[in-house]
C-alpha positions as semicolon CSV with decimal commas, in nm:
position;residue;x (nm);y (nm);z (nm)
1;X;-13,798;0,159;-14,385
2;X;-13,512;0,427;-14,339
3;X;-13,171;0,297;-14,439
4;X;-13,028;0,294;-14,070
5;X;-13,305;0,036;-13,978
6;X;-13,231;-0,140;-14,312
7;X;-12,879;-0,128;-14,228
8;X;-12,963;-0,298;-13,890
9;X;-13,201;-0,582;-14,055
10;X;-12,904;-0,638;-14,285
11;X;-12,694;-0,696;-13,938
12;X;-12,889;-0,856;-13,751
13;X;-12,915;-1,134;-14,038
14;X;-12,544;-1,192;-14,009
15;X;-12,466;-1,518;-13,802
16;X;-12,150;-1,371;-13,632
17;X;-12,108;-1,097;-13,380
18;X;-12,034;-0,740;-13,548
19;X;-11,984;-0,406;-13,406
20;X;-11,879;-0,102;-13,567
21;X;-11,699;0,223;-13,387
22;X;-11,604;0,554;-13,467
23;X;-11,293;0,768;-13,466
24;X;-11,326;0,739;-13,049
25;X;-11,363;0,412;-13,010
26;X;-11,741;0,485;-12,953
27;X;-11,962;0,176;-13,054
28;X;-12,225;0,278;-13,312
29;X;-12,360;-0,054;-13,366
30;X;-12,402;-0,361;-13,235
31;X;-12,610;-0,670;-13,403
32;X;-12,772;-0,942;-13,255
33;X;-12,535;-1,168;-13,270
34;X;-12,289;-0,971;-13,081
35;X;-12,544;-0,901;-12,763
36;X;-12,564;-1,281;-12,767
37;X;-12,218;-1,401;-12,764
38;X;-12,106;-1,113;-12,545
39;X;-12,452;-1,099;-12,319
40;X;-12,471;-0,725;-12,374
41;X;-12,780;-0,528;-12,467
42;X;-12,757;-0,333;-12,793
43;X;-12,889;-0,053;-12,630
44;X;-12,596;-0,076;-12,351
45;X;-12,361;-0,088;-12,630
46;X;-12,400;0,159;-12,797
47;X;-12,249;0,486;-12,727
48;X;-11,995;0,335;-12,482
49;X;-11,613;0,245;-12,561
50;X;-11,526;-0,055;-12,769
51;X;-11,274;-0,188;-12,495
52;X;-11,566;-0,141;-12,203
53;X;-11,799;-0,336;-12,406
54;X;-11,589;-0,652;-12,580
55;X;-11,345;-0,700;-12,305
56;X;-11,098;-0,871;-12,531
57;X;-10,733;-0,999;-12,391
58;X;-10,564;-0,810;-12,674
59;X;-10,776;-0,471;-12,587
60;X;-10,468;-0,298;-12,420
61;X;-10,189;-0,453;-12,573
62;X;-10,251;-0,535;-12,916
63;X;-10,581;-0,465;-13,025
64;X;-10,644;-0,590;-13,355
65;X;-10,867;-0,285;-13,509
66;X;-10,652;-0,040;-13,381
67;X;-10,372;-0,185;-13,570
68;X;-10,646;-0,196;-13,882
69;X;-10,715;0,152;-13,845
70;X;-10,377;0,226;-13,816
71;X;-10,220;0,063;-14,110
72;X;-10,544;0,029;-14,302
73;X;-10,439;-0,385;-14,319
74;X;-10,731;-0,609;-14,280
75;X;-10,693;-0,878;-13,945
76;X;-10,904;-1,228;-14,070
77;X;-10,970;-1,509;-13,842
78;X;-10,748;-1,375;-13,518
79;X;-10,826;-1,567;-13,237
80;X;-10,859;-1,422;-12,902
81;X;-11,084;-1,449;-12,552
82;X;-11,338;-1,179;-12,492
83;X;-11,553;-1,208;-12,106
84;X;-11,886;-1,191;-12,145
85;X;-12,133;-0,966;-11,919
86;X;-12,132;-1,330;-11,674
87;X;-11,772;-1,281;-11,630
88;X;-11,723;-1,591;-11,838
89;X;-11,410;-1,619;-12,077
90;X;-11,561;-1,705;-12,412
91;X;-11,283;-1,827;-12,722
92;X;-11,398;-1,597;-13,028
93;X;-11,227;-1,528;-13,388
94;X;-11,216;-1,201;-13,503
95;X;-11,182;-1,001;-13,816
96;X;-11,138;-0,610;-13,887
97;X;-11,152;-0,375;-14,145
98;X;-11,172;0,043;-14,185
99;X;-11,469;0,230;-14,238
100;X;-11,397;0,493;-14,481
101;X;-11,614;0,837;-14,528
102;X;-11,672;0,969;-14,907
103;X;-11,376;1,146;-14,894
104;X;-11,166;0,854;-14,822
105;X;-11,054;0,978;-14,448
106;X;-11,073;0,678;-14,205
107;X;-11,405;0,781;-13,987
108;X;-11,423;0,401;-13,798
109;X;-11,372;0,083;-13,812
110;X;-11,605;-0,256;-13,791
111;X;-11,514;-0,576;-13,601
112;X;-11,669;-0,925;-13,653
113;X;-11,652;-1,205;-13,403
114;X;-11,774;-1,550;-13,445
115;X;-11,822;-1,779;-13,106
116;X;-11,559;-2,052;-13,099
117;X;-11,719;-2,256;-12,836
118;X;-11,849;-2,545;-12,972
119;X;-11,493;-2,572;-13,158
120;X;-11,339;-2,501;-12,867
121;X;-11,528;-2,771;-12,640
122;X;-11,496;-2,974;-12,960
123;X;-11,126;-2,990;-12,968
124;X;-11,063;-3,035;-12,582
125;X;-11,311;-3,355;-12,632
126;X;-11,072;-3,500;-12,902
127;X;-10,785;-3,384;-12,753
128;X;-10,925;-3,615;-12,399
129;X;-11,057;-3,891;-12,646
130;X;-10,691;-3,923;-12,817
131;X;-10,457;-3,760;-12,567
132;X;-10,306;-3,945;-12,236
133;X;-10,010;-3,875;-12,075
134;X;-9,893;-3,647;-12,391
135;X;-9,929;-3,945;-12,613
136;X;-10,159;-3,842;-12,887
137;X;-10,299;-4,127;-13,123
138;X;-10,608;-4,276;-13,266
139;X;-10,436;-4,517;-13,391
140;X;-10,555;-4,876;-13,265
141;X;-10,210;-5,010;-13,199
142;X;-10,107;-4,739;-12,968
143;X;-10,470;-4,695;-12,789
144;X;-10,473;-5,100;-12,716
145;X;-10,132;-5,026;-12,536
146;X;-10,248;-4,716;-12,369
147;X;-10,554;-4,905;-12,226
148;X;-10,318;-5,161;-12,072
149;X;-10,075;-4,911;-11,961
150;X;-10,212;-4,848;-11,568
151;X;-10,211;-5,262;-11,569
152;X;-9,824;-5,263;-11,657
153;X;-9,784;-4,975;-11,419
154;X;-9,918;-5,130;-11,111
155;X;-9,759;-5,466;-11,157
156;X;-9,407;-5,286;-11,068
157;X;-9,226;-5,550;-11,250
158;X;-8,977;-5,502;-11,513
159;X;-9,124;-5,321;-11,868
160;X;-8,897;-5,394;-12,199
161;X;-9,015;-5,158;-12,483
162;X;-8,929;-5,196;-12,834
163;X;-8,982;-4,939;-13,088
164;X;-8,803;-4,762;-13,368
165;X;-8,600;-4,461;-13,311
166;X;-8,804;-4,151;-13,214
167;X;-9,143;-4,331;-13,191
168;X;-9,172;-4,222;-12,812
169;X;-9,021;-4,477;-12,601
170;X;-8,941;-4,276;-12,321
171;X;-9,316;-4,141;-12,324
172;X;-9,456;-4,423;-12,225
173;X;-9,223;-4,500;-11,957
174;X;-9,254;-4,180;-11,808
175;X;-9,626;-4,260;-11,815
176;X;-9,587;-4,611;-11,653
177;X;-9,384;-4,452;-11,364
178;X;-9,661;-4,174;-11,339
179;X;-9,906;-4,408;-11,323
180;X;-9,749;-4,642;-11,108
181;X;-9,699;-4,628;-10,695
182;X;-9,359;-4,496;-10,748
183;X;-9,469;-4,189;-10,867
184;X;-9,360;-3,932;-10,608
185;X;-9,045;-4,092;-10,588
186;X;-8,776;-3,969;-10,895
187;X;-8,790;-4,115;-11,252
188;X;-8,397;-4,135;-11,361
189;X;-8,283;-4,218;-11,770
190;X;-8,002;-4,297;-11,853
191;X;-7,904;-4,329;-12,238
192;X;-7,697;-4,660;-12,228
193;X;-7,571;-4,614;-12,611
194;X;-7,440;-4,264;-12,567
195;X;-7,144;-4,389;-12,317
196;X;-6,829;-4,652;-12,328
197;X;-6,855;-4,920;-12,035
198;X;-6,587;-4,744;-11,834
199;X;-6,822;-4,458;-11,814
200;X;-7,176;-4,660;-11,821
201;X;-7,095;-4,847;-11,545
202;X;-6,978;-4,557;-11,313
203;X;-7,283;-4,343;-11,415
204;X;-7,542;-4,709;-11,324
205;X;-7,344;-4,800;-10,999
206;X;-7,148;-4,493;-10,892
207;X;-6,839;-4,476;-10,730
208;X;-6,637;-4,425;-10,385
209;X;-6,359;-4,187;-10,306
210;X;-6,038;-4,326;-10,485
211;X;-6,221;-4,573;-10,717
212;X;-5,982;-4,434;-11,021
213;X;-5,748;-4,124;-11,050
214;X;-5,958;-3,825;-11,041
215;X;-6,228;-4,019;-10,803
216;X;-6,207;-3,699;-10,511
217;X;-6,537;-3,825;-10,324
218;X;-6,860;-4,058;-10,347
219;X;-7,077;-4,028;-10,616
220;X;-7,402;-4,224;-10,648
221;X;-7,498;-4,394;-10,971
222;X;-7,851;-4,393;-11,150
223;X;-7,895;-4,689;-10,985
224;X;-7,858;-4,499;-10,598
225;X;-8,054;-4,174;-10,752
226;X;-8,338;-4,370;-10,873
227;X;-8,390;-4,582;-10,553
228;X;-8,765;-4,666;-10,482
229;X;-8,862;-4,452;-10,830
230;X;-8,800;-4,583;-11,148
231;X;-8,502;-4,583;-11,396
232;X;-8,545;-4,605;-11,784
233;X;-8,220;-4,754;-11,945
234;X;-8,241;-4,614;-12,285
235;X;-8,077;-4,812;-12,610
236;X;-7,985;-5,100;-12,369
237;X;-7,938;-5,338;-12,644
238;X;-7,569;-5,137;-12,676
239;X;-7,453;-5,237;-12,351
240;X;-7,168;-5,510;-12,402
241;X;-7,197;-5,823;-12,295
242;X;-6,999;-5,726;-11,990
243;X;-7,196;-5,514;-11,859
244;X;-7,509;-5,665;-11,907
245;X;-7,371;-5,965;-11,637
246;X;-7,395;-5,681;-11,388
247;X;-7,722;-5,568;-11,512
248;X;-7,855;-5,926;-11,474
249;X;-7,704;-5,928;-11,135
250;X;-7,912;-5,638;-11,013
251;X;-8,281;-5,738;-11,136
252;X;-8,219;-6,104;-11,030
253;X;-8,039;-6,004;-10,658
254;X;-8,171;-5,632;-10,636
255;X;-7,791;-5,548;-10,541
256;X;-7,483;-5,365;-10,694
257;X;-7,157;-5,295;-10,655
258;X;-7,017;-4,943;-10,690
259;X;-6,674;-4,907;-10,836
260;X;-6,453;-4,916;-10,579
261;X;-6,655;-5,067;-10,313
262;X;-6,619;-5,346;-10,102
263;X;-6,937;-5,454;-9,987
264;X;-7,286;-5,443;-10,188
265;X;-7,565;-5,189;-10,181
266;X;-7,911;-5,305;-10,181
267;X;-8,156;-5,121;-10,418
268;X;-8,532;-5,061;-10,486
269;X;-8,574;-4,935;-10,794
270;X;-8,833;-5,031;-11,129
271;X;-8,633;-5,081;-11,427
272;X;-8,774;-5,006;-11,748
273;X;-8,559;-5,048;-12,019
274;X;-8,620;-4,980;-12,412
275;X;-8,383;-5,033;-12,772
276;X;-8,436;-4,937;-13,122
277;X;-8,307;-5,292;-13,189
278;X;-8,520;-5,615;-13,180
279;X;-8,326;-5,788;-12,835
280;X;-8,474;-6,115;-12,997
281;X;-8,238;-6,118;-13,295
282;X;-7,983;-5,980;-13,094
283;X;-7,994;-6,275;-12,853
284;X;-7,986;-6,548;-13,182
285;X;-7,673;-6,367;-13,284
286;X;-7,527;-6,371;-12,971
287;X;-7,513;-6,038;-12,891
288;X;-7,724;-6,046;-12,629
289;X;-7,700;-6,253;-12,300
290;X;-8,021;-6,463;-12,333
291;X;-8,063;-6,467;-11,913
292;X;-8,088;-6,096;-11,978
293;X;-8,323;-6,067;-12,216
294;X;-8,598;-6,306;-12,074
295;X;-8,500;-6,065;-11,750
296;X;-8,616;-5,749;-11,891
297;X;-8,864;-5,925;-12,114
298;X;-9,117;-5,966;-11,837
299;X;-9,385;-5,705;-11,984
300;X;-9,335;-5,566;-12,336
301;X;-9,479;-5,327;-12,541
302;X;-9,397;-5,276;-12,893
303;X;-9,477;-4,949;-13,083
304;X;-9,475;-4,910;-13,439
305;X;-9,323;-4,684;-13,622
306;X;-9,521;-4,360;-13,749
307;X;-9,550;-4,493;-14,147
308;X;-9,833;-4,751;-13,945
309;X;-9,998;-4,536;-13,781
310;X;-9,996;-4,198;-14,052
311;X;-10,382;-4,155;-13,913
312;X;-10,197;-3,999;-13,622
313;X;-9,970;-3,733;-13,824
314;X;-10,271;-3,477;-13,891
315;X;-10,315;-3,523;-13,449
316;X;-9,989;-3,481;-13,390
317;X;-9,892;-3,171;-13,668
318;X;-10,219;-2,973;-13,457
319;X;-10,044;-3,103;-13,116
320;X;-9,683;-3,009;-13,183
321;X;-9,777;-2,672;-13,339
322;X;-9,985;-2,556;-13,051
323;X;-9,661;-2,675;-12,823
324;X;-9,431;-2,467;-13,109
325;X;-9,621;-2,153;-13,137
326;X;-9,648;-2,113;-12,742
327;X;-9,290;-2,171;-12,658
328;X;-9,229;-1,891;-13,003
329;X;-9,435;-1,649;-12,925
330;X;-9,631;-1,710;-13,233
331;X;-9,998;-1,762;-13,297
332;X;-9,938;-2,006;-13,590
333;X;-10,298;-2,190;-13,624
334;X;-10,270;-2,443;-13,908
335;X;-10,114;-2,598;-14,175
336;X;-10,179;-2,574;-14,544
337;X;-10,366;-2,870;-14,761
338;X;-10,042;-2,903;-14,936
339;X;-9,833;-2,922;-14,621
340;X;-10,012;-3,176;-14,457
341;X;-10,030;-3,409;-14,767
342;X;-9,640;-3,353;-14,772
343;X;-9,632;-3,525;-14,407
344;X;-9,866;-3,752;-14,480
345;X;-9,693;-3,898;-14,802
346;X;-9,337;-3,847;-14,719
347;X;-9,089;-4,104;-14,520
348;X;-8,998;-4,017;-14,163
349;X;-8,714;-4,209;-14,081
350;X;-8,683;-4,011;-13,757
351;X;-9,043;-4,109;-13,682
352;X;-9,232;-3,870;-13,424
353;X;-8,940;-3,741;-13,304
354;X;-8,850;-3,587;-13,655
355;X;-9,220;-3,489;-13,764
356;X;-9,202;-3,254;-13,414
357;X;-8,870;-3,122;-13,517
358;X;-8,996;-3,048;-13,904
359;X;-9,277;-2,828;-13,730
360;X;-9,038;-2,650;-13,497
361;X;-8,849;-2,551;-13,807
362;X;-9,172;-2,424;-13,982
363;X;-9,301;-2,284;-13,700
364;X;-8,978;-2,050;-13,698
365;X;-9,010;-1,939;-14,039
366;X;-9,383;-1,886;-14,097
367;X;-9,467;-1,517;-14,109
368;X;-9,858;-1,567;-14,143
369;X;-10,066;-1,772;-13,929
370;X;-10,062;-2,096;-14,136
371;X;-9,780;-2,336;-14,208
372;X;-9,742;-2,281;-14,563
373;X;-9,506;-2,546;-14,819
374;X;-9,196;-2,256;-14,834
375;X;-9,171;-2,249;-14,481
376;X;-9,083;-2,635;-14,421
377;X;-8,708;-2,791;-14,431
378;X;-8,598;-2,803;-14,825
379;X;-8,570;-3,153;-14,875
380;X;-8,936;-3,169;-14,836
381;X;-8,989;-2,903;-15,050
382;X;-9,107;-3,039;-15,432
383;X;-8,938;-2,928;-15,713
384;X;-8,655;-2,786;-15,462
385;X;-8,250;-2,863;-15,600
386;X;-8,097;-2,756;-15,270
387;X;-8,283;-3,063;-15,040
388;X;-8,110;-3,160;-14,750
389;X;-7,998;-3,459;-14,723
390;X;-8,113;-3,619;-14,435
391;X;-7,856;-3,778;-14,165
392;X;-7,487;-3,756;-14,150
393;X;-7,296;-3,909;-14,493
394;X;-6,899;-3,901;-14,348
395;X;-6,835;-4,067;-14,719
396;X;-6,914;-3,735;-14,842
397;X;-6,884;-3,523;-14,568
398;X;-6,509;-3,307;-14,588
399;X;-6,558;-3,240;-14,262
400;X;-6,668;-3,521;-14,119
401;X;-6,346;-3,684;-14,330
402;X;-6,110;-3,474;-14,138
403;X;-6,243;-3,498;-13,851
404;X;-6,253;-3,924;-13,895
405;X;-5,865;-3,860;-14,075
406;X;-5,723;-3,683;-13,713
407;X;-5,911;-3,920;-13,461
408;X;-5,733;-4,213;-13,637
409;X;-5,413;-4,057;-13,670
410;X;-5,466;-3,974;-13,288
411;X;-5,575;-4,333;-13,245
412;X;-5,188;-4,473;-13,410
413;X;-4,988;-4,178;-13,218
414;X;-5,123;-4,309;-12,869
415;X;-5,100;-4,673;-12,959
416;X;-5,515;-4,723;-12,923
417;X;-5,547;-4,586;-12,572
418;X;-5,868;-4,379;-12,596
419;X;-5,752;-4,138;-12,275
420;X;-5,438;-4,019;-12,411
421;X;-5,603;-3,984;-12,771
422;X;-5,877;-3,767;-12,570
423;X;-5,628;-3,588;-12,424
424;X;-5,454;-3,535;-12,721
425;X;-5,719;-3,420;-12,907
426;X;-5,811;-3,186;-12,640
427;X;-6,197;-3,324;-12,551
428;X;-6,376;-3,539;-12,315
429;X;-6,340;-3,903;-12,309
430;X;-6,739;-3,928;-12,381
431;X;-6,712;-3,717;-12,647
432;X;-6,422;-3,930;-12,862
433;X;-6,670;-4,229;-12,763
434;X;-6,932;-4,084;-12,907
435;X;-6,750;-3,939;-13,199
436;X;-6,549;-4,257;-13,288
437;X;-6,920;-4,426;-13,266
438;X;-7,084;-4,173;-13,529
439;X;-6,812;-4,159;-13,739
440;X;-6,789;-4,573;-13,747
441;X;-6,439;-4,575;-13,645
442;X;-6,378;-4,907;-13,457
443;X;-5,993;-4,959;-13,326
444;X;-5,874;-5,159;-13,082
């Protein structure tokens, strides 16, 4: 046997595709592997241009071995689509290297390709078994709810959902309205903790011309936006106890008011509302009107926080990356062994929300192709002395002192009016709201 047929036994052994070229870009070998992933006779192959014969998406932008023959820098595990001689797109992984002659001029270069397929079908069959309406879980508590979702969704009643902060409350409602007749009609949120009453109850009922001082024509509320969709009231265990006699009014007449109006309007509109607070202990505290709650307590659905479900994390880390590394521009493919037992051990106060926002950051520092431990947020870096700590401390914050030092100051110079101490301190009146609400200052 002459080496060049010993040199094709020895490829032709080889599971994966290979193909080797020359200086031109002319193929000089091709194994069997190759003509069966790419449905291309070795004797086709041969002799005829690389890019003619593995019709790659990267082939005239960004092809990987002429980057490797180039810089002489191995590519390992690059994942691409090649079409095969059926015109089919086929998912492959490729790796490169150079092909040196004896006097160590570069004279070619050799390409492997292994079929991703059965990976490929693999992962869209978990991704269908464990992904609906962009809620990912295996977790048991979260698929018993999603199998009773389209039930909640066609009873068009009202939907109270309870849940920690950043466990994906607003998910699910979008996914009830989807799901529900409504859906070609608008889904409206609203976040009712991020606004003072004043405010809140303009931005639910809307206004008429002349309603207040500034009030230059109509505006419609959520309430008139939503009408025959859906509207998600968001933290609704912060609206006062003023408010939430209005709210009452509306589900139990299916009218409203606007502000500055002297008739009522009638509406059509789902509510769904969700809190980060239990509306139960709210209501024993008085807090919470209890007419209210046993209002919006019609259906409910509970989710639990991501420390009871952590069988979901290593789901959602591949979910969130892929969503990462497309909106980057990055073709980040993984995580580490060490990273992922990092987010599986450590707390996540923020829940979901936070996990997706630890992967953005990583996603924006990783260099490489896997998430690696250096590339994550410090404070979940071991051993690190500069951690972060997490969430807002204004006790030992110096600018979050000032800042709390000239709103009160503001607060005793206007005599506790919150418009004038807006004005005064040159910003919105939502934004001193939402300020004097971070920073814990209460004043009367």
């Amino acid at each position: 046997m002459n080496p060049k047929e010993v040199h094709n036994v020895i490829l032709d052994s080889i599971a994966d595709g290979v193909f080797t070229v020359d200086a031109d870009w002319n193929v000089t070998s091709f194994n069997r592997a190759a003509e069966e992933i790419t449905g291309i006779a070795r004797e086709e192959a041969i002799g005829q241009k690389c890019f003619d014969v593995f019709q790659a998406n990267i082939c005239q932008t960004a092809c990987a071995l002429e980057q490797t023959m180039a810089s002489g820098r191995q590519r390992i595990d690059q994942r691409i689509n090649i079409l095969n001689s059926r015109g089919e797109k086929v998912p492959v992984s490729v790796s490169t290297a150079v092909l040196r002659g004896a006097d160590g001029q570069v004279i070619g270069g050799v390409e492997t390709f292994r079929d991703l397929s059965a990976v490929e079908l693999l992962r869209r069959e978990i991704d269908q078994r464990y992904t609906a309406h962009d809620i990912v879980s295996r977790n048991h508590e979260i698929r018993r709810i999603l199998d009773i979702l389209p039930d909640v969704a066609a009873s068009d009643t009202t939907v109270l959902i309870e849940g920690p902060t950043g466990s994906g409350k607003e998910l699910f409602a979008k996914a009830i309205h989807n799901l529900s007749s409504r859906a070609r009609r608008k889904y409206v949120a609203v976040n009712c903790g991020a606004l003072p009453d004043t405010l809140l109850e303009s931005e639910l009922f809307g206004y008429k011309i002349g309603a207040f001082t500034g009030a230059a024509k109509d505006k419609p509320g959520r309430f008139g936006l939503a009408e025959g969709g859906t509207l998600f009231l968001d933290e609704v265990g912060d609206v006062s106890t003023a408010l939430q006699m209005k709210l009452l009014r509306v589900l139990q007449e299916k009218e409203y008011e606007p502000l500055g109006a002297t008739r009522t309007v009638k509406t059509n509109v789902r509510v769904i509302a969700a809190t980060n607070k239990p509306l139960a202990e709210l209501v024993a505290r008085g807090a919470f009107r209890e007419d209210l709650y046993y209002r919006l307590n019609v259906l409910r659905i509970v989710l639990p926080p991501l420390a009871r479900r952590r069988e979901d994390i290593p789901l959602l880390v591949e979910h969130f990356l892929r969503k990462s590394s497309a909106r980057q521009g990055k073709q980040v493919e993984g995580v580490s062994e060490d990273v992922l037992g990092i987010l599986m051990r450590c707390e996540l106060p923020g829940n979901v929300r936070q996990l997706e926002n630890i992967l953005e950051h990583a996603v924006a520092l990783c260099r490489g192709r896997r998430i690696e431990v250096d590339c994550l947020p410090a404070e979940l870096q071991p051993g690190r002395t500069d951690a972060v700590v997490r969430g807002p401390r204004p006790d030992d914050d110096p600018l979050a002192d000032a800042e709390t030092a000239a709103i009160r100051r503001a607060l005793r110079e206007c005599g506790g009016h919150r418009g004038r101490t807006a004005a005064a301190l040159r910003m919105d009146k939502s934004t001193l709201w939402r300020k004097m609400k971070r920073l814990g200052i209460r004043h009367p």
